[in-house]
C-alpha positions in Angstrom: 0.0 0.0 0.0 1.5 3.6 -0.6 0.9 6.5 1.4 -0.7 9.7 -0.5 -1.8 12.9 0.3 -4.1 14.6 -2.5 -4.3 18.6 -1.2 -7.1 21.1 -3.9 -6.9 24.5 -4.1 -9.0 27.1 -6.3 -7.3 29.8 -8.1 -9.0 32.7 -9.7 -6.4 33.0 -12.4 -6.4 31.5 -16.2 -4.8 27.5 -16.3 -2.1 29.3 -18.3 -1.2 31.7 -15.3 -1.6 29.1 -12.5 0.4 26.5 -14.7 3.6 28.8 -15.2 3.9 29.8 -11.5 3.8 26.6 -10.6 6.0 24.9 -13.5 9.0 27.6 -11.8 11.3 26.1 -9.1 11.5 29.5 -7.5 8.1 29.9 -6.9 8.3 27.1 -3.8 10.6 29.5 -2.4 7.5 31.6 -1.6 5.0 28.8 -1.1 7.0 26.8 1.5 9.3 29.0 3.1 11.6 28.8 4.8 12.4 26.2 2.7 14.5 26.8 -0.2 14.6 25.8 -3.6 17.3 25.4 -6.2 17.9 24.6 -9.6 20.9 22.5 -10.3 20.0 20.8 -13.3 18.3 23.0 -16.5 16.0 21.1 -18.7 16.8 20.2 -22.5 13.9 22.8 -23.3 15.8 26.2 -22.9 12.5 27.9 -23.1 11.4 26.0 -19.9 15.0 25.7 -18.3 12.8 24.2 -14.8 10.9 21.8 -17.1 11.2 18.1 -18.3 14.6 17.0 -16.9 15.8 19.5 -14.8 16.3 18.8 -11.0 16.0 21.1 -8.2 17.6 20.8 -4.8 15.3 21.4 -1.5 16.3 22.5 2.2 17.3 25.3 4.6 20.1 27.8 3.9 23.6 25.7 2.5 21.6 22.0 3.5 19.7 21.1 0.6 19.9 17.0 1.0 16.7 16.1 -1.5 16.5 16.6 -5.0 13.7 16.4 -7.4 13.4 15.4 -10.8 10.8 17.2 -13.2 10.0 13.7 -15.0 6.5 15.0 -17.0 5.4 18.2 -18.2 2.1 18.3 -19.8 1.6 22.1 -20.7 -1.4 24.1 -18.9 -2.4 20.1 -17.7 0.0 18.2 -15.5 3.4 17.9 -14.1 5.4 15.3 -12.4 8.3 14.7 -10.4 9.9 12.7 -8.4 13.0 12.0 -5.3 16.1 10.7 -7.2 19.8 9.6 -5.3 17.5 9.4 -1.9 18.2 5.8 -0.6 15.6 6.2 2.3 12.9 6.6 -0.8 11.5 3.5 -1.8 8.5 4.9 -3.7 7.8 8.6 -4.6 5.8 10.7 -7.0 4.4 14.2 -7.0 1.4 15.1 -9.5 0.4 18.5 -9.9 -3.2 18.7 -12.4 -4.5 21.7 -13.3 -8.1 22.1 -14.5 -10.2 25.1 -16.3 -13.5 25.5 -14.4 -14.0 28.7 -16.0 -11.5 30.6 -18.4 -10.5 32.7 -14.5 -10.8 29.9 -12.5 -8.3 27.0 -12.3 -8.7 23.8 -9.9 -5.0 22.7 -8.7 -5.0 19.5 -7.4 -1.6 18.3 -6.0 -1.0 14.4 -4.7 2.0 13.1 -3.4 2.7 9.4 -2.9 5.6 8.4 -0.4 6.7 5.1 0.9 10.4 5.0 3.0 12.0 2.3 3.9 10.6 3.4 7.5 6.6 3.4 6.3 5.9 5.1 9.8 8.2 8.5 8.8 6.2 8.4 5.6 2.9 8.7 7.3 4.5 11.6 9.2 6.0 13.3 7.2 2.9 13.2 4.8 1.4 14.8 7.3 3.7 17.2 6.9 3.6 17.9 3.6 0.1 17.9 3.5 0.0 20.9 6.2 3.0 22.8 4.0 1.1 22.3 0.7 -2.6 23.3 2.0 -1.1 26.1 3.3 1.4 26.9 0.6 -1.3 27.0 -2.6 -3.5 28.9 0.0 -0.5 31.8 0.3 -0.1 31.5 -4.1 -3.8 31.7 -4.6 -4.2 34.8 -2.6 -1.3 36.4 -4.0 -2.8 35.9 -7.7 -6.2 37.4 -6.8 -4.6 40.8 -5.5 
């Protein structure tokens, strides 16, 4: 059985919009500070240098120990990614889908799966994520309205 955590949010902004805020490493810098965010590998595409291929680096200040491959890109839809070179990580994917209600109004729904070698760290930290990400889409949202 893997662990997931699904977190929706409404945005009041074009699928277009939402989509390229959220297709940019940087912008998790905002969402879920204090942690930081950091390209270290650009895509093939160099129109979408944080797209298909590229890998970011996640932590606080100089300790960045995860990294994240962008593994699908499906423009204005869907992206993907994933924990690489994480030997603790026995399973892990993260789905972001982005849906047109109206042509101002964009659904975001956001699922991560997560199974560790420890399956009760997953559960927590999970939890975790699913706290950071509510509140992190909640802070994105906002900040697109105004």
């Amino acid at each position: 059985m893997r662990n997931a955590i699904t977190v929706t949010r409404e945005f009041n902004a074009p699928v277009a919009e939402v989509f390229n805020l959220l297709s940019k490493h940087a912008t998790f810098n905002t969402a879920f500070a204090p942690v930081q965010v950091v390209r270290v590998k650009d895509s093939t595409d160099p129109q979408r240098p944080d797209g298909l291929g590229s890998v970011r680096r996640l932590g606080f200040g100089p300790v960045k120990p995860l990294q994240e491959e962008i593994t699908l890109v499906q423009e204005n839809q869907r992206i993907e990614y994933k924990i690489i070179n994480n030997p603790l990580v026995k399973h892990h994917l993260g789905q972001i889908d982005f849906r047109e209600i109206t042509p101002y109004i964009t659904l975001v729904t956001y699922k991560i799966e997560l199974s560790l070698k420890a399956p009760l760290v997953s559960q927590i930290i999970l939890a975790q994520l699913k706290a950071a990400i509510t509140l992190g889409l909640l802070k994105l949202a906002k900040s697109m309205a105004s």
